[in-house]
C-alpha positions as CSV (number, residue, x, y, z in Angstrom):
1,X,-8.6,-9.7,3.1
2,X,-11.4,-12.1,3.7
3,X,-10.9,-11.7,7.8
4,X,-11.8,-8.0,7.1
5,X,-14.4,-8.5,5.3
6,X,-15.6,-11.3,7.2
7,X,-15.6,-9.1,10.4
8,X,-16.7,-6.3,8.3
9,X,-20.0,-8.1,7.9
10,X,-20.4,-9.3,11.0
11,X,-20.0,-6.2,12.7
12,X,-21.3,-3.7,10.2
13,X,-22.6,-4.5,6.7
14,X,-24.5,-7.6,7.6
15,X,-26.5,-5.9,10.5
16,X,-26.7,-2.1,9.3
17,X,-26.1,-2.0,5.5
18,X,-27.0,-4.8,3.2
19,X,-30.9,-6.2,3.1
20,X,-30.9,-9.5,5.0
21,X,-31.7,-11.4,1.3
22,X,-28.4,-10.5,0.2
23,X,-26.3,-13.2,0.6
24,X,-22.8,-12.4,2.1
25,X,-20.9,-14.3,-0.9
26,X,-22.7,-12.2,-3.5
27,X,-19.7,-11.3,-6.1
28,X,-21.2,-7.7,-6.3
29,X,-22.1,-7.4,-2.6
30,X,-18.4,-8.6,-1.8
31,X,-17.2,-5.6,-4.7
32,X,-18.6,-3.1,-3.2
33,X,-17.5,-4.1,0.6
34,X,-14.1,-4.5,-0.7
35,X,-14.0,-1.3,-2.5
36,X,-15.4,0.3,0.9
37,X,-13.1,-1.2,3.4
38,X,-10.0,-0.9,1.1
39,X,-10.4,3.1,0.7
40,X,-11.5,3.2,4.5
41,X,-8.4,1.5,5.3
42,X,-6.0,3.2,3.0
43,X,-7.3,6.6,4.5
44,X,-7.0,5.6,8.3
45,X,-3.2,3.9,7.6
46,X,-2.3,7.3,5.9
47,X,-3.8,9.9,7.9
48,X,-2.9,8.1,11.0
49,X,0.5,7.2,10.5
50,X,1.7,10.0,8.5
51,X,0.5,13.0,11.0
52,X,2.4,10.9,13.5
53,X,5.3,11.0,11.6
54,X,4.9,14.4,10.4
55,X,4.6,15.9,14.0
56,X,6.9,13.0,15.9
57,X,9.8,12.6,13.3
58,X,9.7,14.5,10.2
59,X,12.2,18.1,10.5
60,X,10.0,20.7,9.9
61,X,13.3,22.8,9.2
62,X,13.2,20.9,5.9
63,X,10.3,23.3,5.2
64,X,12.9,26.4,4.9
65,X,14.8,24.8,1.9
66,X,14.3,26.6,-1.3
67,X,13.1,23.3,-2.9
68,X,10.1,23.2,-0.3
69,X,6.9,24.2,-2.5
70,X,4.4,26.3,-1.4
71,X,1.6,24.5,0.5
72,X,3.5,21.8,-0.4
73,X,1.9,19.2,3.0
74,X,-1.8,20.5,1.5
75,X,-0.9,19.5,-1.9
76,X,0.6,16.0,-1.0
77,X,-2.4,15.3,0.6
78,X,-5.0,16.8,-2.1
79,X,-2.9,14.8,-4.5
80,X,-3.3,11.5,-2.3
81,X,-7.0,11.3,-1.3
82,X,-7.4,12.1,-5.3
83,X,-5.2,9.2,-6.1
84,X,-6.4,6.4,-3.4
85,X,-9.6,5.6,-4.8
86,X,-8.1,4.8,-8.5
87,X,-5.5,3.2,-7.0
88,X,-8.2,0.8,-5.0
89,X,-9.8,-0.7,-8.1
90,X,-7.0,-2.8,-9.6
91,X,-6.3,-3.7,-5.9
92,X,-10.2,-4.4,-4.9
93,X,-10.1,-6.8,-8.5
94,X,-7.1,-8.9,-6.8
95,X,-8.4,-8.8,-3.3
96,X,-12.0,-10.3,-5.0
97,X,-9.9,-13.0,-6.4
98,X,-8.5,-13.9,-3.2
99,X,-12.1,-13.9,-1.9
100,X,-12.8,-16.1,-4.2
101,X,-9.9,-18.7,-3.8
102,X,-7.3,-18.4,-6.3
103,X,-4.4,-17.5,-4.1
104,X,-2.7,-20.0,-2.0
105,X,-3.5,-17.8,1.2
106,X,-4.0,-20.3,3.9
107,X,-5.3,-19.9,7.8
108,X,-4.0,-23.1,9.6
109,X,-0.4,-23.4,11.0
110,X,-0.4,-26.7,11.2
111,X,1.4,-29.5,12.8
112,X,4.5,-28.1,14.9
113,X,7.9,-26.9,14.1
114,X,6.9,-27.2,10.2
115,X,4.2,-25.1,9.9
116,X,5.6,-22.3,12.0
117,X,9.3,-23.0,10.1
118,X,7.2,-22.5,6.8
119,X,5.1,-19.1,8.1
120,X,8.5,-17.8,8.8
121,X,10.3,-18.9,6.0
122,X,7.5,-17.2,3.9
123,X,7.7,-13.9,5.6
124,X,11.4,-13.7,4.9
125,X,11.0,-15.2,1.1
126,X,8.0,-12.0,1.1
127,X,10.6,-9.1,1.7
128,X,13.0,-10.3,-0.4
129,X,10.2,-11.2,-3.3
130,X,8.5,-7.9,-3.0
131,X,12.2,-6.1,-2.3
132,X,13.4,-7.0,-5.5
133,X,10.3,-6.9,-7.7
134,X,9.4,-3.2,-6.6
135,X,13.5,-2.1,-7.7
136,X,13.2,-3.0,-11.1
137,X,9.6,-1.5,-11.2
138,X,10.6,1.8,-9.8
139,X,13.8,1.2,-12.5
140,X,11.0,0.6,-15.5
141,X,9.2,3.9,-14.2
142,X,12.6,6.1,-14.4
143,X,12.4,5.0,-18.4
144,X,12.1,7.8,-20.4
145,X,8.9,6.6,-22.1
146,X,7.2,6.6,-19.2
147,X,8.5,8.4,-16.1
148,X,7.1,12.5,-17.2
149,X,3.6,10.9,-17.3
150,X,3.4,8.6,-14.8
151,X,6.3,8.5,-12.0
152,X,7.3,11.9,-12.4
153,X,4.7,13.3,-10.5
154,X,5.4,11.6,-7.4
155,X,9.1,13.3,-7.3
156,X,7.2,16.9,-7.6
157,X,8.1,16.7,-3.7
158,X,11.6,17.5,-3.8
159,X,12.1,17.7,-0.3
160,X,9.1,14.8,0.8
161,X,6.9,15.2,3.8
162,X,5.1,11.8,5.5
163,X,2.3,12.9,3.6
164,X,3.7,12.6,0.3
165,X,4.4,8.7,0.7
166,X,1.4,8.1,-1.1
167,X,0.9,10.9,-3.2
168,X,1.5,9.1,-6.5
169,X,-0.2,9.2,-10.0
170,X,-2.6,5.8,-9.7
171,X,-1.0,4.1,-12.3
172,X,2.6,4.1,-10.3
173,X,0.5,3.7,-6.8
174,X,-0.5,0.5,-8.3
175,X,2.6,-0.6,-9.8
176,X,4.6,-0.3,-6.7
177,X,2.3,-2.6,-4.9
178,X,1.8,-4.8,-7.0
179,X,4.6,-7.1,-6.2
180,X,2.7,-7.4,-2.3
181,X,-0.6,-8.5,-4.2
182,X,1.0,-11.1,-6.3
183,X,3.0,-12.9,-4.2
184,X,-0.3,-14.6,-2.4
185,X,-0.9,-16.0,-5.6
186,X,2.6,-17.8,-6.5
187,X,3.4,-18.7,-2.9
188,X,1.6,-20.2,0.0
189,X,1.4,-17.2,2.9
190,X,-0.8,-16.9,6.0
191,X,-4.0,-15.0,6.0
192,X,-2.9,-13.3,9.2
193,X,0.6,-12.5,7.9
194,X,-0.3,-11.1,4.5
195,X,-2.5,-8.8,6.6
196,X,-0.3,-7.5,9.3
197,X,2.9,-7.2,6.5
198,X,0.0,-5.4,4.0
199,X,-0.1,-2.6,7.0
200,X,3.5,-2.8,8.2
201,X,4.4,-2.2,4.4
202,X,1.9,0.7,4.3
203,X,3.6,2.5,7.5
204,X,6.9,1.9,5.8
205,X,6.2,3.6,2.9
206,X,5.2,6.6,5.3
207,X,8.6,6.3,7.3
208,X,10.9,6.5,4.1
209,X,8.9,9.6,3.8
210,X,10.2,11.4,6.6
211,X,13.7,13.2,6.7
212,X,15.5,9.7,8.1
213,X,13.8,7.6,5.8
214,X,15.2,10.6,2.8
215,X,18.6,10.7,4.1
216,X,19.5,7.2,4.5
217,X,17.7,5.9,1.6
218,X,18.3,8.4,-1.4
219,X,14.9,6.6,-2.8
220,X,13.8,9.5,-4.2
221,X,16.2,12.0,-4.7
222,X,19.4,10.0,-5.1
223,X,20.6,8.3,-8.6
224,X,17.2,7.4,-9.8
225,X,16.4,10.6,-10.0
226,X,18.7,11.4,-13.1
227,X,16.0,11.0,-15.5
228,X,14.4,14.0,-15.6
């Protein structure tokens, strides 16, 4: 996150925003960039990517079915920008401590083949890492002690739009990325690739939103489901 908020500055806060005796590394100063260009971000990724999907891919058939809720795309969206903020603070805390050094996020290939071997052997050991955390998360969430409060919410959208990919109570939002957060901080990953697979995984959330994504994957209306 530091090459955002690096160019962030550079481009915008540095120049337009902050007084010049400000310094750029200020903890606070770097808080409230964070917390700016994280909820910026979100929004664009979502908006963006999920009205493309919604007009491009999603069957708006699927809006006939009896399960369909009234205004349902308007209230998958309310609930979303309502839920993206909260969501950001737990995330901003993380991204601050990256900032700050304690992840083993690095920016230098290095000598040739190994460094490119080890940049793609750490974007496969990524999918499968964060694969396999987020399943037994979105397992814990189906407990009974926990799902009517917290993931419940998020299956209110019977029959999903794009829109409702992130349309989750901030508690599970945070959960169910956590797993792409931590793994910076236990394993050595490029800055570069820990951004572009922190957007890819963003526009893949949307896309297992629309009817393929439902169909094929069952995520949230398939065996999971039989808690409620």
């Amino acid at each position: 996150m530091d090459l955002v908020l690096s160019a962030a500055d550079y481009y915008f806060f540095t120049p337009y925003i902050y007084p010049a005796s400000w310094p750029e590394d200020d903890i606070f100063r770097q808080t409230i960039s964070l917390l700016i260009v994280t909820n910026l971000g979100a929004y664009i990724l979502y908006f963006f990517f999920a009205t493309l999907s919604y007009y491009f891919v999603f069957d708006h058939s699927l809006m006939k079915h009896p399960q369909f809720l009234k205004n349902q795309v308007y209230r998958e969206i309310t609930f979303t920008v309502q839920s993206l903020p909260w969501i950001s603070i737990p995330t901003v805390a993380l991204f601050l401590l990256e900032l700050r050094g304690y992840s083993k996020l690095y920016d230098d290939i290095g000598e040739f083949p190994s460094g490119w071997f080890r940049l793609i052997v750490s974007i496969l050991s990524f999918l499968f890492f964060t694969d396999m955390l987020i399943y037994w998360i979105h397992r814990g969430l189906h407990h009974r002690l926990v799902y009517k409060r917290i993931h419940k919410p998020h299956h209110l959208w019977k029959i999903p739009t794009p829109f409702a990919s992130h349309a989750f109570h901030p508690v599970d939002g945070f959960l169910q990325s956590l797993p792409y957060h931590i793994y910076p901080f236990i394993f050595p990953l490029h800055k570069v690739v820990y951004l572009g697979l922190y957007i890819l995984v963003n526009i893949w959330t949307i896309s297992i939103h629309d009817e393929n994504g439902c169909k094929n994957g069952k995520l949230f209306s398939g065996e999971l489901t039989k808690t409620e």
